[in-house]
N, C-alpha and C positions, 0 to 999 in steps of 0.2 A: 488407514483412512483417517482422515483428522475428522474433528468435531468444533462446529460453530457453535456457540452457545452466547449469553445473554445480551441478546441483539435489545437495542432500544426500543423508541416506540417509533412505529416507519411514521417517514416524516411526509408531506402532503405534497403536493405538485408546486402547490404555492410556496413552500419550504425550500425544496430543491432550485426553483427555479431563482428566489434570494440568495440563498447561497453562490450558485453562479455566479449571478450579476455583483455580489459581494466580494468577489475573487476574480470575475474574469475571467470565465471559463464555460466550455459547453463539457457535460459531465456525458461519454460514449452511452452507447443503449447496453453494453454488456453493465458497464459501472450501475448503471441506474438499476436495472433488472435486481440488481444485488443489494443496492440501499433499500432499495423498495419491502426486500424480506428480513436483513441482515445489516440494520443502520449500527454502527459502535459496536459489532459484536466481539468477541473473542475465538482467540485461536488455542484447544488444548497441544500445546507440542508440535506447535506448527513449523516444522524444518525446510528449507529451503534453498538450496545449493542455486548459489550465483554463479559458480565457474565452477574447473574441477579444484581449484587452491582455493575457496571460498565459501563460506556458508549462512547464514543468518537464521534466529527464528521471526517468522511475520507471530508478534505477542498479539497486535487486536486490530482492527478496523475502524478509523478513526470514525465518530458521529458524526457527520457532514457538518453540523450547527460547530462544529471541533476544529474542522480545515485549517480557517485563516490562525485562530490562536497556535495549533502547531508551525503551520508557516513561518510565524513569526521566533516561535520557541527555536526553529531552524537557525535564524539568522544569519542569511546569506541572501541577500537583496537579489545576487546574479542568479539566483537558482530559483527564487521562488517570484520573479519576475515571470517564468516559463510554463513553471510545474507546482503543479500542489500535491501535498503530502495524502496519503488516505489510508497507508498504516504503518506501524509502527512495528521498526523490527528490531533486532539486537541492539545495545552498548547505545543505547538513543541516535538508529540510524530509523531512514527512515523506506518506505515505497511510494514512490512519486508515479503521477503521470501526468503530461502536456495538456496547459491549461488548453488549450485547442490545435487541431494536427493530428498526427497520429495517434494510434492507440495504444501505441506500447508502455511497457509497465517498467519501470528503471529504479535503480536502487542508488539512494544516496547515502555514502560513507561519512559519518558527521568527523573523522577525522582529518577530511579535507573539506576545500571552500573550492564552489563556483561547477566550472565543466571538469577538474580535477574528483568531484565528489561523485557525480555521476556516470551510472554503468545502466546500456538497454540490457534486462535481464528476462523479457518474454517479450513475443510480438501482441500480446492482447490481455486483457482482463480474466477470461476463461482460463486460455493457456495457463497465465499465471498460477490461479485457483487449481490447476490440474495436477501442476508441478510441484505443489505443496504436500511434504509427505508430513504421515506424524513421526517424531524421533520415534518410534518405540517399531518402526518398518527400517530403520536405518541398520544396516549389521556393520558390526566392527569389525574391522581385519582379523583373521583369525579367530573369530567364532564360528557358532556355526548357526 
């Protein structure tokens, strides 16, 4: 089971709704539900299998007031035209979703640029959170 821990201070309607309009985005009711409790929080050993040849850890949850500056830390105009970042996972990759559209949750590889970076890796925000194990549930081959 993973553990969220030092979540910021939840940010106001009026905050959330800046930030959108900041970015261009409508933020899904699962996303919000979750800023709402767990704005910048962290993940202890948050593991996360992209494919069966893949894996990342989700490190934190960006602070929404935090989006556009990683956006931009991204830099890749074609991607973050689309999608904003909302956490941060291995080797400064990142967990994107569609700034409006769907709700799927996609992983951007920062060692590629544009639709080459990006991979859908959950159909929802939930989902996602579901699929997140802690390393310490992962067994290694040959153990037991």
């Amino acid at each position: 089971m993973i553990k969220i821990s030092h979540a910021k201070s939840m940010p106001s309607q009026k905050e959330i709704a800046a930030v959108e309009a900041g970015i261009d985005a409508i933020f899904n009711n699962e996303y919000l539900q979750f800023i709402r409790r767990h704005n910048g929080a962290e993940i202890r050993n948050g593991y996360y299998d992209l494919s069966e040849q893949q894996s990342s850890y989700v490190r934190y949850f960006i602070e929404i007031e935090d989006i556009a500056n990683h956006a931009s830390i991204m830099a890749d105009d074609e991607t973050s035209q689309y999608f904003f970042p909302f956490a941060l996972g291995s080797c400064g990759a990142y967990f994107l979703m569609k700034k409006k559209g769907d709700a799927c949750i996609y992983y951007y590889d920062s060692d590629y640029m544009g639709h080459e970076a990006i991979s859908k890796v959950a159909q929802g925000f939930n989902v996602f959170m579901n699929n997140i194990k802690s390393d310490t549930e992962i067994k290694i081959e040959g153990t037991h």
